[in-house]
C-alpha positions in Angstrom: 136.4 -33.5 156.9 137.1 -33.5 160.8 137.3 -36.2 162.8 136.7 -36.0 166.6 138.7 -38.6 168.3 137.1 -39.5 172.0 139.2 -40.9 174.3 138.1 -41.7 178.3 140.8 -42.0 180.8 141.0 -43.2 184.3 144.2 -44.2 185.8 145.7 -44.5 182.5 149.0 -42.0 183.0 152.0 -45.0 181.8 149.7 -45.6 178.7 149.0 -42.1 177.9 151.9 -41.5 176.0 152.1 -44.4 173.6 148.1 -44.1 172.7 148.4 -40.3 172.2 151.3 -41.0 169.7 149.4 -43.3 167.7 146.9 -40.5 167.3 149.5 -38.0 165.9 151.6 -40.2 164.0 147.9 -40.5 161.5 149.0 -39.9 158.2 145.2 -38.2 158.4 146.2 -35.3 160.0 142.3 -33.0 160.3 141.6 -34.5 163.8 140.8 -33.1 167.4 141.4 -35.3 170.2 139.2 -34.9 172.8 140.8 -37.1 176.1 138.2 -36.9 178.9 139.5 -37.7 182.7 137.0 -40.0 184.4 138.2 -38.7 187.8 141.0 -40.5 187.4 143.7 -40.6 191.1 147.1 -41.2 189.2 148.6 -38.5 187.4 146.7 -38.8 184.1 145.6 -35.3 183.6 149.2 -34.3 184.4 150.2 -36.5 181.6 147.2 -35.1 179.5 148.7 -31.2 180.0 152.2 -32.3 179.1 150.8 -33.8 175.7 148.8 -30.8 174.7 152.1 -29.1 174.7 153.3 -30.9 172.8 150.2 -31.5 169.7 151.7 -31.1 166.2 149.7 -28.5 164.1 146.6 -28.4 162.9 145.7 -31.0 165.6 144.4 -30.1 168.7 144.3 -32.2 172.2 141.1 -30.6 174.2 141.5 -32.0 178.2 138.1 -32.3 179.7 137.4 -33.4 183.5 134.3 -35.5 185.0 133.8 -36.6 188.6 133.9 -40.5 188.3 130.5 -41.6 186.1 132.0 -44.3 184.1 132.9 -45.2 180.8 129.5 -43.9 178.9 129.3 -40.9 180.6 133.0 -39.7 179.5 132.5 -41.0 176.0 129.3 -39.3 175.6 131.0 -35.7 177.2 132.9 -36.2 174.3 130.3 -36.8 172.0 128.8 -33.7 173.2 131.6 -31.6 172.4 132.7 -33.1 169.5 132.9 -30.5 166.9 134.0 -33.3 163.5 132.1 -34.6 161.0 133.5 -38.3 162.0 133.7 -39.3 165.6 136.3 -42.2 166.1 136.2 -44.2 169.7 139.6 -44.7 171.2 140.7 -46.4 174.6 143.6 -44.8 176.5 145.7 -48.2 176.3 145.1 -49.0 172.7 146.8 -48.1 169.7 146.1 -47.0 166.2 147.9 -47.8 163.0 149.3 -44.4 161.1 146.4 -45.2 158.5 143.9 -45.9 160.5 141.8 -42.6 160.2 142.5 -42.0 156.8 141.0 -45.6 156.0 137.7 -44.7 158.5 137.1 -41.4 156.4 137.7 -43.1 152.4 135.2 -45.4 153.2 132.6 -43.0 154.7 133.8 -41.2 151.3 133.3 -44.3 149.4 129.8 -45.5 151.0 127.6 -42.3 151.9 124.8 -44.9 153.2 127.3 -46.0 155.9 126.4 -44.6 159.4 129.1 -46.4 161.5 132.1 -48.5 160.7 135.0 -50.8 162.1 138.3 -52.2 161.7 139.5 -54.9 162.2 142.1 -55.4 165.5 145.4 -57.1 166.9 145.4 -58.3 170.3 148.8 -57.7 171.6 150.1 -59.5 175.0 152.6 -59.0 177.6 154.9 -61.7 176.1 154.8 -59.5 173.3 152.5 -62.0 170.7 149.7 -60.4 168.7 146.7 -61.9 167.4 143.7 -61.3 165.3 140.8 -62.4 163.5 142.4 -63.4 159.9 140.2 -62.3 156.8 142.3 -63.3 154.0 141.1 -60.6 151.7 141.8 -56.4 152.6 138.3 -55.8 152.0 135.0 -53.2 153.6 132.2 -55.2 154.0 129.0 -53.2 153.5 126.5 -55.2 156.5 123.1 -56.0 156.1 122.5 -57.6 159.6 124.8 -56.4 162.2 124.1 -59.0 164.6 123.8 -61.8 162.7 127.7 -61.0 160.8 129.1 -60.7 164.6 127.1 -64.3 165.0 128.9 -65.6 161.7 132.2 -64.0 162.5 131.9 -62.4 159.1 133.1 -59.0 161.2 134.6 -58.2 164.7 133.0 -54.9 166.6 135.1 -53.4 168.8 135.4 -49.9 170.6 139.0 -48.3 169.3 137.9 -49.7 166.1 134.9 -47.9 165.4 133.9 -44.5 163.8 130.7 -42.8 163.7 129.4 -40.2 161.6 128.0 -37.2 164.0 124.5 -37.3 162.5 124.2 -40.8 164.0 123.8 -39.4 167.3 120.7 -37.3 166.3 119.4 -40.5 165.7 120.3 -43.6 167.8 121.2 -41.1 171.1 123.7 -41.3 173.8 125.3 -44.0 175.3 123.2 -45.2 178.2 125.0 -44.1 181.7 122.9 -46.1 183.8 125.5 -49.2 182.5 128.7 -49.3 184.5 129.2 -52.4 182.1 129.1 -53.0 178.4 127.0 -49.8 177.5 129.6 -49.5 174.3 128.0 -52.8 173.2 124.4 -51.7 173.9 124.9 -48.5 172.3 127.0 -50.3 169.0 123.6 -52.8 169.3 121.4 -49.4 169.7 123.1 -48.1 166.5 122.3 -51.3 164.4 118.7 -51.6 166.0 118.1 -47.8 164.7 118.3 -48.8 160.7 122.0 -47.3 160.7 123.9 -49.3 158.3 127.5 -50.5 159.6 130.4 -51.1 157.3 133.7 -53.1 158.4 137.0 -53.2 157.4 139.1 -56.5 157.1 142.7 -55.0 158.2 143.2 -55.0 161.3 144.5 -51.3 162.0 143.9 -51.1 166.2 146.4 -52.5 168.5 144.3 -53.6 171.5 146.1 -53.8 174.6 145.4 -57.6 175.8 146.6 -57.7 179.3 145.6 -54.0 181.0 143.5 -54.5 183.9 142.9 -51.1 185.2 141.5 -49.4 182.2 137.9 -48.3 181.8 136.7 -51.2 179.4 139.0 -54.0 181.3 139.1 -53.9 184.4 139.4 -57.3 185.9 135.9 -56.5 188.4 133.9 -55.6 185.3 131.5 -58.3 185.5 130.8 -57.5 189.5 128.6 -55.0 188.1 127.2 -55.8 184.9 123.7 -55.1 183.9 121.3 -58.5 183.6 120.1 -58.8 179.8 117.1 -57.7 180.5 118.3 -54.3 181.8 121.2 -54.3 178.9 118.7 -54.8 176.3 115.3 -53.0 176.8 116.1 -49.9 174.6 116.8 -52.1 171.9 114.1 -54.7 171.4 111.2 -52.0 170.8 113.7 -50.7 167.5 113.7 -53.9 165.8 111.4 -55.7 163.6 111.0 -58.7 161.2 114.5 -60.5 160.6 116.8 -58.4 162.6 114.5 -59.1 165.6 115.3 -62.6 165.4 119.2 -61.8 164.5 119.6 -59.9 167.9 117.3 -62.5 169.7 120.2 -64.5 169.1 123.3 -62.8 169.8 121.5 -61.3 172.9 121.1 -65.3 174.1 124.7 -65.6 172.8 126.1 -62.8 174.6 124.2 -64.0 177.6 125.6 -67.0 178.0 129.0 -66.0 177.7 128.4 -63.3 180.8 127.3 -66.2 182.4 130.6 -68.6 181.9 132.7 -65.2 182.4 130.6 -64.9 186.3 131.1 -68.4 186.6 135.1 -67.9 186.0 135.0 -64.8 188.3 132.7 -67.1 191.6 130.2 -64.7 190.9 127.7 -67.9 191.1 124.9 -66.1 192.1 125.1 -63.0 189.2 125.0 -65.8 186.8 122.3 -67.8 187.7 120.3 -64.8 187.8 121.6 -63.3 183.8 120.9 -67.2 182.9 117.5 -66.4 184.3 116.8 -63.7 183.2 118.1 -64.5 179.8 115.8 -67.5 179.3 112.6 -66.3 178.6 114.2 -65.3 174.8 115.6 -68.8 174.4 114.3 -70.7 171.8 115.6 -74.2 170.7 116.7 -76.6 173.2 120.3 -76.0 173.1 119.5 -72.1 174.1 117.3 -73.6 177.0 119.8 -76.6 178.3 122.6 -74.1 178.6 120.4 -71.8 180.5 119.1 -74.4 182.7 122.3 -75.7 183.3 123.8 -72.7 184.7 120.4 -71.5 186.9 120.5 -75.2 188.3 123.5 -77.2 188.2 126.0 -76.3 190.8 128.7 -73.8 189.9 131.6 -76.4 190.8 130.8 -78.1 187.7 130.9 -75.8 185.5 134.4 -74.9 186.3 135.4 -78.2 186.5 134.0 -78.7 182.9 135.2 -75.1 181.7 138.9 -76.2 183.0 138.0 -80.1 180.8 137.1 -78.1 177.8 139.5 -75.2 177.6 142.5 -77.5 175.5 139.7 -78.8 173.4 138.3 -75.2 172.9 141.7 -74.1 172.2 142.4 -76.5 169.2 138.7 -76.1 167.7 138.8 -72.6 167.8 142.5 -72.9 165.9 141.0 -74.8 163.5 138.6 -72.7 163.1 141.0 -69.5 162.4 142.9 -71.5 159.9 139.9 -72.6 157.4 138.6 -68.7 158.4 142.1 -67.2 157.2 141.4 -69.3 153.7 138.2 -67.7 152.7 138.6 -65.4 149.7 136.2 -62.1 149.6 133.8 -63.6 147.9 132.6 -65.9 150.1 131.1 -63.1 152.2 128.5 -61.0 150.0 128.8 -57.9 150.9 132.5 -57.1 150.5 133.9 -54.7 148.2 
């Protein structure tokens, strides 16, 4: 079995080094890396050469160049040339553990119906402190709804902790390149919405790089362009039916809402007034519809001044929350093997 590794790059040459080792310390070792240069203006595909030199056998680092389309379109280069049975997601600033690929491909191995699946992460900080979503049991959860287990926080999606089979692309497509913003998320979404089961792992075995601003999936003026939910979401409402229709219903009004506080945080008062807006028409319940309202008509100043109120409060509830999460065995979440 061969897994393609896709990584994008843009301006990522001091974190090069340190993700690229991470790849080739694997105790998997049947792997291609393919890094793809988003026309990046450092010295990252200067870095990139010197690495190739240096790629332990069998693996193989494959450089490929793009003028500056974004995010999707260097992932879905990648995609294109990906020539593995597997293709693992990886950001140029994150980090893998040495078992993280072998654990992606046994549980392919173990669950042939699984089209897609994740691990579990760290958060790691400049002060050096990590943090993750606890899961007290090392276990793969087999998902029925995607959507509603991200609602539930029975499992944590993320982008360097994710592994496709190739076939999956045959079916769900490409990411979209239209999205300068979030298209991972749409496409993940796209994935779940096109009757590809998921499959997630409880250990966290990605190092995510918490405090990076310039990379291609953090950059601190990410929500200056990001799609309204409309726009995010129309290739995936006409793929769903029955229960998972209503499952995404909510997480799309969940994921709204937080683009919303997120524009609020960044003064982008105007952007979120029109994602509330545009958002609202799929709200259902009055909590959905207050929040909405609140943010297309209450003025932005108090938000932030209640955002800034609530954050200790936040803080110790979501604390709480982490410590009765950590206690939960396995089998308080059907589904896990």
């Amino acid at each position: 079995m061969l897994i393609s590794v896709v990584m994008p790059c843009f301006n990522v040459a001091d974190t090069l080094e340190r993700t690229v080792d991470s790849v080739c310390g694997q105790t998997f070792k049947d792997f291609e890396l393919l890094a793809i240069d988003d026309g990046s203006s450092d010295q990252t595909v200067h870095v990139l050469h010197l690495l190739r030199e240096h790629m332990p056998a069998p693996s193989e680092l494959r450089v490929l160049s793009q003028d500056n389309l974004g995010a999707g379109a260097a992932r879905n280069l990648g995609m294109r040339e990906a020539r593995g049975d597997l293709i693992a997601f990886l950001d140029a600033d994150d980090q893998w553990y040495p078992d993280y690929l072998a654990t992606a491909a046994a549980i392919f191995e173990r669950f042939p119906q699984l089209g897609a699946v994740c691990s579990n992460s760290w958060d790691e900080y400049s002060n050096g402190r990590r943090l993750n979503v606890p899961f007290r049991s090392d276990s793969v959860l087999v998902v029925e709804d995607f959507f509603k287990a991200l609602l539930d926080g029975t499992m944590v999606a993320r982008t360097s902790g994710i592994s496709i089979r190739t076939s999956v692309v045959a079916k769900a497509g490409y990411m979209r390149e239209d999205l300068l913003r979030a298209q991972d998320y749409e496409y993940w979404s796209r994935i779940a919405a096109s009757k590809i089961r998921w499959g997630f792992s409880s250990r966290p075995l990605v190092l995510y790089n918490g405090v990076r601003g310039e990379s291609l999936s953090r950059n601190p003026l990410r929500f200056t362009n990001a799609p309204l939910p409309e726009t995010w979401s129309k290739e995936i409402w006409p793929l769903l039916d029955g229960e998972t229709f209503d499952s995404f219903r909510k997480y799309y009004v969940a994921w709204s809402l937080k683009w919303c506080w997120h524009e609020l945080q960044s003064g982008l008062d105007a952007q979120a007034r029109a994602t509330a807006e545009d958002a609202f028409p799929r709200a259902r319940g009055c909590r959905e519809k207050l929040f909405l309202l609140a943010v297309r008509f209450l003025p932005a100043r108090v938000h932030r001044l209640t955002w800034r109120v609530g954050s200790p409060v936040r803080g110790f509830v979501r604390g709480a929350l982490k410590k009765v999460r950590s206690r939960r065995t396995a089998s308080e979440f059907p589904g896990y093997a």
